[in-house]
C-alpha atoms as an extended CHARMM CRD file, in Angstrom:
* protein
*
       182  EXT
         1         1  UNK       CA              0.0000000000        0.0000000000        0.0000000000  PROA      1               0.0000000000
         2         2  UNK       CA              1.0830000000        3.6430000000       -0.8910000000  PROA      2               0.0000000000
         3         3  UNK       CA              2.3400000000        5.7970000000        2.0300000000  PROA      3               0.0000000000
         4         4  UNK       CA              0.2840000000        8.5410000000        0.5790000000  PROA      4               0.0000000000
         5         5  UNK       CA              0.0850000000       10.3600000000        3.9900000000  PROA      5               0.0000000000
         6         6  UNK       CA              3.6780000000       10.4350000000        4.6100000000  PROA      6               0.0000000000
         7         7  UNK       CA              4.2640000000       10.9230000000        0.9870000000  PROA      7               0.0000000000
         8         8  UNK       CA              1.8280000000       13.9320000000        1.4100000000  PROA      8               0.0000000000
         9         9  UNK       CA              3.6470000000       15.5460000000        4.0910000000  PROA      9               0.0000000000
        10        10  UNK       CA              6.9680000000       15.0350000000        2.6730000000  PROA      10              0.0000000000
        11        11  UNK       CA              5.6380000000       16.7740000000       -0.1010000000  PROA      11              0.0000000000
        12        12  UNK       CA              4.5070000000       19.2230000000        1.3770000000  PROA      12              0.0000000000
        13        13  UNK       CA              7.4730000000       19.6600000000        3.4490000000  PROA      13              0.0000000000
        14        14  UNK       CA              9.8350000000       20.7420000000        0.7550000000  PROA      14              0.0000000000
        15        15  UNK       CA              7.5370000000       22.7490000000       -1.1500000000  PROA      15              0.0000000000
        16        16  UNK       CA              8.2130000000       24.9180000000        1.6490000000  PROA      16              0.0000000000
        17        17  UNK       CA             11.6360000000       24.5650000000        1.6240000000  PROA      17              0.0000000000
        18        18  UNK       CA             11.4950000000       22.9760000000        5.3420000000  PROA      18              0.0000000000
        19        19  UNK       CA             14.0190000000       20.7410000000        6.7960000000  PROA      19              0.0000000000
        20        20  UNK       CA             12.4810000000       17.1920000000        8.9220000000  PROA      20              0.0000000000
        21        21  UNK       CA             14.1720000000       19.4820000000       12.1520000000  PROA      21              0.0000000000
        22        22  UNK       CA             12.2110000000       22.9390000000       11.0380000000  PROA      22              0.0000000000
        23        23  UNK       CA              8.8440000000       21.2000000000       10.9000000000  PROA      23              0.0000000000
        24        24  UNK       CA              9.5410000000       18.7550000000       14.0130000000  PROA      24              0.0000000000
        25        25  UNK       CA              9.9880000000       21.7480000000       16.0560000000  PROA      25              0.0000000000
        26        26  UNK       CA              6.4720000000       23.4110000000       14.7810000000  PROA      26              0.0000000000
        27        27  UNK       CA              4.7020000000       20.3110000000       15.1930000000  PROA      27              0.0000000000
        28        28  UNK       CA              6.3560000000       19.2240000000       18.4990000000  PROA      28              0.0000000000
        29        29  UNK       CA              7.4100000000       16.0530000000       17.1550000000  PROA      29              0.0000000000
        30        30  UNK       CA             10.7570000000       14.3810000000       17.1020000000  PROA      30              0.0000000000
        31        31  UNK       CA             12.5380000000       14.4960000000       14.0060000000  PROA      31              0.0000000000
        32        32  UNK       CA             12.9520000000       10.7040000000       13.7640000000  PROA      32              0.0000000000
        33        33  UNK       CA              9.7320000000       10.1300000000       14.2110000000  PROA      33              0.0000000000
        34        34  UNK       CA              8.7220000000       12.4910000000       11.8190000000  PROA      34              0.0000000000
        35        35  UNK       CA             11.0170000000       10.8680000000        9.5800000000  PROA      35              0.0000000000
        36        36  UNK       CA              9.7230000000        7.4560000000        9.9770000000  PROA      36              0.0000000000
        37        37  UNK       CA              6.0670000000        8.8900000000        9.1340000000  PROA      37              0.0000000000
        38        38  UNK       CA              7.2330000000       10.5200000000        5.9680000000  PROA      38              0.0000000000
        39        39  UNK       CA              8.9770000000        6.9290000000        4.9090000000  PROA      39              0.0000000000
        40        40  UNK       CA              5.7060000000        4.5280000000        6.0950000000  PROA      40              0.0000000000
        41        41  UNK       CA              7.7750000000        3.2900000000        8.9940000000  PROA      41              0.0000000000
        42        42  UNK       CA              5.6240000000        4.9760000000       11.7580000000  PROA      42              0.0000000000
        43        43  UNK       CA              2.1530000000        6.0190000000       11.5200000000  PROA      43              0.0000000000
        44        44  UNK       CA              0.9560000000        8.7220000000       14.0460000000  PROA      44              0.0000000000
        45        45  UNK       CA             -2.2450000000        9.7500000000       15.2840000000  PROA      45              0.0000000000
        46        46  UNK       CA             -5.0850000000       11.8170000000       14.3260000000  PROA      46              0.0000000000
        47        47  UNK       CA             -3.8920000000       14.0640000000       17.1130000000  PROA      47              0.0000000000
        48        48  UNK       CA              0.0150000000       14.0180000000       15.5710000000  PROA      48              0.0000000000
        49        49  UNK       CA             -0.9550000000       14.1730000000       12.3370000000  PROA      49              0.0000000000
        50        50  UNK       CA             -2.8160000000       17.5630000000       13.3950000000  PROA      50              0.0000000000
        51        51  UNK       CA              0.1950000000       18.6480000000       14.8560000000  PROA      51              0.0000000000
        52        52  UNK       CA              2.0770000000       17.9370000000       11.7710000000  PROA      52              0.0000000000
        53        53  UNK       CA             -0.9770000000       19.8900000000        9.3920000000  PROA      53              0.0000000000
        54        54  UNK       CA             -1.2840000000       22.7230000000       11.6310000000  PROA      54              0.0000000000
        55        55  UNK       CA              2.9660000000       23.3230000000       11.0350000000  PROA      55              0.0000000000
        56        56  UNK       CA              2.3150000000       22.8370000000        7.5370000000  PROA      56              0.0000000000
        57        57  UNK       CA             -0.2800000000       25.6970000000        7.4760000000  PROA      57              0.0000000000
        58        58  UNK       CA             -2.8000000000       22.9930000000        6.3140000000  PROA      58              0.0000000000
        59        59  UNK       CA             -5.3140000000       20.7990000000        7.5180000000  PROA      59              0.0000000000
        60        60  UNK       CA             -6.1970000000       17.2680000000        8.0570000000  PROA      60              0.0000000000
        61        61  UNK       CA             -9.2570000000       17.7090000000        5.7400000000  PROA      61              0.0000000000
        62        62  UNK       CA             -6.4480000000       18.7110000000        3.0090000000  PROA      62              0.0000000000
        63        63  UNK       CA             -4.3670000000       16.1540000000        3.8460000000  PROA      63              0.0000000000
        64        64  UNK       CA             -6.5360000000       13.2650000000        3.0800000000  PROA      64              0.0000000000
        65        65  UNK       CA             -8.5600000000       14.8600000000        0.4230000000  PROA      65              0.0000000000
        66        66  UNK       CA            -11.6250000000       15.0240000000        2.0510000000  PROA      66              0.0000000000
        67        67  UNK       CA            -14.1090000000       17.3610000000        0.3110000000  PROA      67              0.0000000000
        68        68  UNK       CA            -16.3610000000       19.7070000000        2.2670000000  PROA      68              0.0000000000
        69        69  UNK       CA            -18.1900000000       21.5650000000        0.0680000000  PROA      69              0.0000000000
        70        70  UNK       CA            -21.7250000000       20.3820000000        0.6000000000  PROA      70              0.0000000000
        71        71  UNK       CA            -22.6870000000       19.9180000000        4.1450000000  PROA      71              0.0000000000
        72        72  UNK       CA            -23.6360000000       15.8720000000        4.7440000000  PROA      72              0.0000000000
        73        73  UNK       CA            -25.7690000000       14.9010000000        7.7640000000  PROA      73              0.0000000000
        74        74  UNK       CA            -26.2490000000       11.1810000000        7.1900000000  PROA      74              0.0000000000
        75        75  UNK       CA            -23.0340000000        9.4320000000        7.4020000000  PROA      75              0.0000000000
        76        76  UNK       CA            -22.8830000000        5.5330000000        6.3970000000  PROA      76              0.0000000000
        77        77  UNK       CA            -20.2350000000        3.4570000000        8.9960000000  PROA      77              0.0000000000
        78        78  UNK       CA            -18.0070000000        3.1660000000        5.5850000000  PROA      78              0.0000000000
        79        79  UNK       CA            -18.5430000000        6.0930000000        3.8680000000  PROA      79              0.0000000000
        80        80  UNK       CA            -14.8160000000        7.6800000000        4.4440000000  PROA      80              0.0000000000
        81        81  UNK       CA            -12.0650000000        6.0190000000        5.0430000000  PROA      81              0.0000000000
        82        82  UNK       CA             -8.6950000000        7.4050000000        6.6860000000  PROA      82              0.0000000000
        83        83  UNK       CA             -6.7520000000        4.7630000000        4.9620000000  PROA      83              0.0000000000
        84        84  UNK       CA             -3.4060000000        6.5360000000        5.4430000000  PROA      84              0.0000000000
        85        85  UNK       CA             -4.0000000000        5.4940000000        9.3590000000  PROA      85              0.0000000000
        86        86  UNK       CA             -4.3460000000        1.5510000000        8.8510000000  PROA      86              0.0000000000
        87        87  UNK       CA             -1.0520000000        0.8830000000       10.8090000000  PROA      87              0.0000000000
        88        88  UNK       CA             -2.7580000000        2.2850000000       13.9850000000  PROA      88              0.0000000000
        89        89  UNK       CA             -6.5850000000        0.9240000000       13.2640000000  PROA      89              0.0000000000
        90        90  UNK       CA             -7.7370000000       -1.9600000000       10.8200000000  PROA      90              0.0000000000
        91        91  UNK       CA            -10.5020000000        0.1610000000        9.9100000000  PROA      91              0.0000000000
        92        92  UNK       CA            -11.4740000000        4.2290000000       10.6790000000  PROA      92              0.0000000000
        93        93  UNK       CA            -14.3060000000        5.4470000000        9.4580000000  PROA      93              0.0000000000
        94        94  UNK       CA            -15.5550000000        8.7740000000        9.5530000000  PROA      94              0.0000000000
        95        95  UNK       CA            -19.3870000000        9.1510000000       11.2510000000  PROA      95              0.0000000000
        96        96  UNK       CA            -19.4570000000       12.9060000000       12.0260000000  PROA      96              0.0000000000
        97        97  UNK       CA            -21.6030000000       14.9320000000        9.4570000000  PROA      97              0.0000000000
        98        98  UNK       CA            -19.7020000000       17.9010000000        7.0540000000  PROA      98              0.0000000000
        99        99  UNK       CA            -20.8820000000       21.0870000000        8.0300000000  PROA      99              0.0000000000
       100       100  UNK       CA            -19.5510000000       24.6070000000        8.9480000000  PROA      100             0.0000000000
       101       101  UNK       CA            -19.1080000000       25.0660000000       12.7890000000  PROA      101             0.0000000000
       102       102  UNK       CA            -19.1820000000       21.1950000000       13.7760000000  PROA      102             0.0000000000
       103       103  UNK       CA            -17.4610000000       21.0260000000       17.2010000000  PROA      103             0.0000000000
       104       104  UNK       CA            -17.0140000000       17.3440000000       17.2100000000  PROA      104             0.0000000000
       105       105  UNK       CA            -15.5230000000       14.2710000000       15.0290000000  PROA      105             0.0000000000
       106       106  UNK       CA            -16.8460000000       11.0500000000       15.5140000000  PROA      106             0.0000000000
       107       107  UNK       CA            -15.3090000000        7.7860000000       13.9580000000  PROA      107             0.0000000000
       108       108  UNK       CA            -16.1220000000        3.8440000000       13.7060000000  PROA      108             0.0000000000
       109       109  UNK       CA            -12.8230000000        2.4380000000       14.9240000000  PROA      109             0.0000000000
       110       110  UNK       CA            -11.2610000000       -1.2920000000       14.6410000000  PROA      110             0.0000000000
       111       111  UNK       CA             -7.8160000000       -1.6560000000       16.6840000000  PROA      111             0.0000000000
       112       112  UNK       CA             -6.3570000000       -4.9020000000       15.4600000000  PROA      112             0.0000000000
       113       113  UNK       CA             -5.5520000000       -7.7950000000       18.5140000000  PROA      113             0.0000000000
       114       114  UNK       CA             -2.4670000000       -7.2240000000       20.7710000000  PROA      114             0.0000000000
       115       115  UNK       CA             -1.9230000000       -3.5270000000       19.6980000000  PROA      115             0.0000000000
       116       116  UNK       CA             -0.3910000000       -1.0390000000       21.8530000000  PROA      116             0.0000000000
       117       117  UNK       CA             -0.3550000000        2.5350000000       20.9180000000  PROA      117             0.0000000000
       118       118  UNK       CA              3.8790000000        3.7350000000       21.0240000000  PROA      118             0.0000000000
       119       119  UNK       CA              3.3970000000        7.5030000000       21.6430000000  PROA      119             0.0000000000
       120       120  UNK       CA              1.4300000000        8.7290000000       24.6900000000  PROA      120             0.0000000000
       121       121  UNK       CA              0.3220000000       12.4490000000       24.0760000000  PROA      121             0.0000000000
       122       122  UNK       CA             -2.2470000000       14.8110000000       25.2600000000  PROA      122             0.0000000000
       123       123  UNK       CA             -4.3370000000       17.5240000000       23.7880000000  PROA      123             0.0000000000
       124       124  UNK       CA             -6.5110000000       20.1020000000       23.7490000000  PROA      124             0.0000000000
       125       125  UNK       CA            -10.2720000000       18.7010000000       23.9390000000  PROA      125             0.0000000000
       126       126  UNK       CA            -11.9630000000       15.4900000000       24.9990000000  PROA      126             0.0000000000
       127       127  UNK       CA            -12.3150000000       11.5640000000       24.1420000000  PROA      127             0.0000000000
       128       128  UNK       CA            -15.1420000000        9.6020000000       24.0900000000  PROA      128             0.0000000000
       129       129  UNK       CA            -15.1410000000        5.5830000000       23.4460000000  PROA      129             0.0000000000
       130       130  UNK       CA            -18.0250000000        3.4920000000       23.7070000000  PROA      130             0.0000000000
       131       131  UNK       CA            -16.4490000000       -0.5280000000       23.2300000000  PROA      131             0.0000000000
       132       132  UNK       CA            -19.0660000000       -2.3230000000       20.7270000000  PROA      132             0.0000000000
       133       133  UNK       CA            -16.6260000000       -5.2230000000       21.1370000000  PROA      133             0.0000000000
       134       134  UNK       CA            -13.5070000000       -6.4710000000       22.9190000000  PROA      134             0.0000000000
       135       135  UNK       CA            -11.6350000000       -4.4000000000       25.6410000000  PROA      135             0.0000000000
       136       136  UNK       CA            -10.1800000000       -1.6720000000       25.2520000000  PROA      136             0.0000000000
       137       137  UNK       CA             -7.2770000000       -0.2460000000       27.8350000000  PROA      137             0.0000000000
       138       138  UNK       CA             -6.5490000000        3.0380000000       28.1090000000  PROA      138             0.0000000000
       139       139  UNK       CA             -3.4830000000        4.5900000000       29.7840000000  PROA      139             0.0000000000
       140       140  UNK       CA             -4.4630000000        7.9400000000       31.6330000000  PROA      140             0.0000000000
       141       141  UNK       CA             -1.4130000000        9.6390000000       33.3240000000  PROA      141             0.0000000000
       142       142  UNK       CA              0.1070000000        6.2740000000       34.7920000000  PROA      142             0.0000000000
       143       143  UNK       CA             -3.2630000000        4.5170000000       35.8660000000  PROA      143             0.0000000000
       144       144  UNK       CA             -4.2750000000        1.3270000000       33.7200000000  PROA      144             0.0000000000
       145       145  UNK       CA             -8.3620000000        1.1920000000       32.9330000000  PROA      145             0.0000000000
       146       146  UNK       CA            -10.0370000000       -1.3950000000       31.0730000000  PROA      146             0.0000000000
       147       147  UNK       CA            -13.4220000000       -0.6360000000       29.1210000000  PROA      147             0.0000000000
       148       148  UNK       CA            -15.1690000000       -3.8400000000       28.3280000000  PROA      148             0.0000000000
       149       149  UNK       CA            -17.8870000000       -4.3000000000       25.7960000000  PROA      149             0.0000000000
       150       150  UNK       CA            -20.8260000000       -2.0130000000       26.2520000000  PROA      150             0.0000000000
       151       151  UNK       CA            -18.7810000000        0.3370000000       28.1320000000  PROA      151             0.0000000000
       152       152  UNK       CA            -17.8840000000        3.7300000000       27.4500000000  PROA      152             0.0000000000
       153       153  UNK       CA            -15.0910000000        5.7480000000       28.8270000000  PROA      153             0.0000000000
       154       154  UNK       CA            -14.9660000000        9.8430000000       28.3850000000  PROA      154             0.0000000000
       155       155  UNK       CA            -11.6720000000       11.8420000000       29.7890000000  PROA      155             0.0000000000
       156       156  UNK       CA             -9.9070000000       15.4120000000       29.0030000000  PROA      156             0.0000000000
       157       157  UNK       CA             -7.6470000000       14.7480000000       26.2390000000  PROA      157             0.0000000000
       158       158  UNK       CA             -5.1130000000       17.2960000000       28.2200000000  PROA      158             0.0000000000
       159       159  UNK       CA             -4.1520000000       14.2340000000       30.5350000000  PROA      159             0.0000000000
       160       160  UNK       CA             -1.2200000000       12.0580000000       28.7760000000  PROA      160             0.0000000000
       161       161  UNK       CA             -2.6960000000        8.5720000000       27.4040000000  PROA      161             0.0000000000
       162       162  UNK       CA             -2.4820000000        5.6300000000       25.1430000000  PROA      162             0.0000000000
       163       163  UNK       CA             -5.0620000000        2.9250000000       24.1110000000  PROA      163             0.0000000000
       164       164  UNK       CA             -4.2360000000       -0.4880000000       23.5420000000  PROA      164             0.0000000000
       165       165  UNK       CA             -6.2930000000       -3.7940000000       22.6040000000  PROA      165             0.0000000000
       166       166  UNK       CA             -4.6810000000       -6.7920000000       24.8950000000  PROA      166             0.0000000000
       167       167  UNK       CA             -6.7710000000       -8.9040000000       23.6010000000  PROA      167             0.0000000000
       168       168  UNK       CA             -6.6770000000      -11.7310000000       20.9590000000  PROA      168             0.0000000000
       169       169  UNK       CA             -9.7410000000      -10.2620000000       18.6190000000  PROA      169             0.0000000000
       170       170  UNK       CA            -10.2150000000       -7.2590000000       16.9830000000  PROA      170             0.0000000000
       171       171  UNK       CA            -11.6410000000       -4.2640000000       19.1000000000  PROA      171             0.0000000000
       172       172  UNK       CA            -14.4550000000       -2.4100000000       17.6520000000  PROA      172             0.0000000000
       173       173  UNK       CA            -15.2170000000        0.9660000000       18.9740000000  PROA      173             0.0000000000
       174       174  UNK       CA            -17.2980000000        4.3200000000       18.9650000000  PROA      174             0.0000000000
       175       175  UNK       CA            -14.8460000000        7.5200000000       18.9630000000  PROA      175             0.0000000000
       176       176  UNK       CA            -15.8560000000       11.0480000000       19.4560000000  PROA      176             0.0000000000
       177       177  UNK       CA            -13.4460000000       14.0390000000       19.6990000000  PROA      177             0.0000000000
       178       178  UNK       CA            -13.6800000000       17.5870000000       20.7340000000  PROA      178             0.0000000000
       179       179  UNK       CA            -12.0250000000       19.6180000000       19.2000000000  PROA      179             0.0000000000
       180       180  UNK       CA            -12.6110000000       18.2440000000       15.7150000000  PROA      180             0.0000000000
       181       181  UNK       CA             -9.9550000000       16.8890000000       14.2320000000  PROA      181             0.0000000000
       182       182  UNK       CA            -10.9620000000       16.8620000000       10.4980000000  PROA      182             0.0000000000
């Protein structure tokens, strides 16, 4: 599969004449890593890859090509894909409608079995997650919580955390962000 995400920001990178060190410091993110993202080795998160847009002086919404021009209020579980983020989920799907002045994003999210998310961060905003299937643990500022099916679990994305999926099937989930994201 195409790295076109990294391939994107790469791109975009030089067009403005930036060096990996220049637009790690913008975006807050090491220069290795950024490196890795930019050659498919590492794939961030929506939150990084925010990071990484906002430094760019673009968005995620440009970065994956995702058209706003009509607002959309009925969203189908597979209508968009983020298929430049399959390294971290199987499957992310887009739920939240397209409109001007939207304050959330919500997503259909698979996390394949025994994944552990590398970078902890924290941002601006809050996470929702209601589990549909499996168990999903969450790492919030040291403390280890598991969410089983039919759960939900909502914290200030300002706290550092991580989600993994310890377990040995896929783990289907719910997300909704604030701020948006897209």
């Amino acid at each position: 599969m195409e790295n076109t995400i990294g391939s994107k920001i790469k791109s975009l990178r030089k067009t403005q004449s930036l060096t990996l060190a220049e637009l790690s410091g913008r975006a807050g993110v090491s220069a290795s890593f950024l490196s890795q993202i930019e050659n498919g080795k590492q794939t961030p998160t929506v939150v990084t890859l925010k990071k990484i847009a906002g430094a760019l002086g673009t968005s995620l919404t440009e970065l994956f090509n995702i058209s706003q021009e009509t607002p959309e209020y009925i969203r189908k579980c597979d209508d968009q894909s983020l298929g430049g983020l399959q390294k971290i989920y199987k499957k992310i799907n887009v739920l939240s409608g397209k409109f001007d002045g939207r304050n959330l994003d919500c997503f259909n999210l698979v996390m394949e079995p025994d994944y552990e998310q590398i970078e902890e961060h924290s941002h601006a905003g809050e996470e929702f997650y209601l589990v549909l299937q499996g168990v999903l643990t969450v790492e919030i500022d040291g403390q280890i919580l598991s969410v089983h099916q039919d759960e939900s679990i909502h914290f200030p994305s300002t706290t550092r955390h991580r989600l993994m999926n310890h377990g040995k099937e896929e783990l289907r989930m719910l997300g909704v962000f604030t701020p948006t994201l897209l």
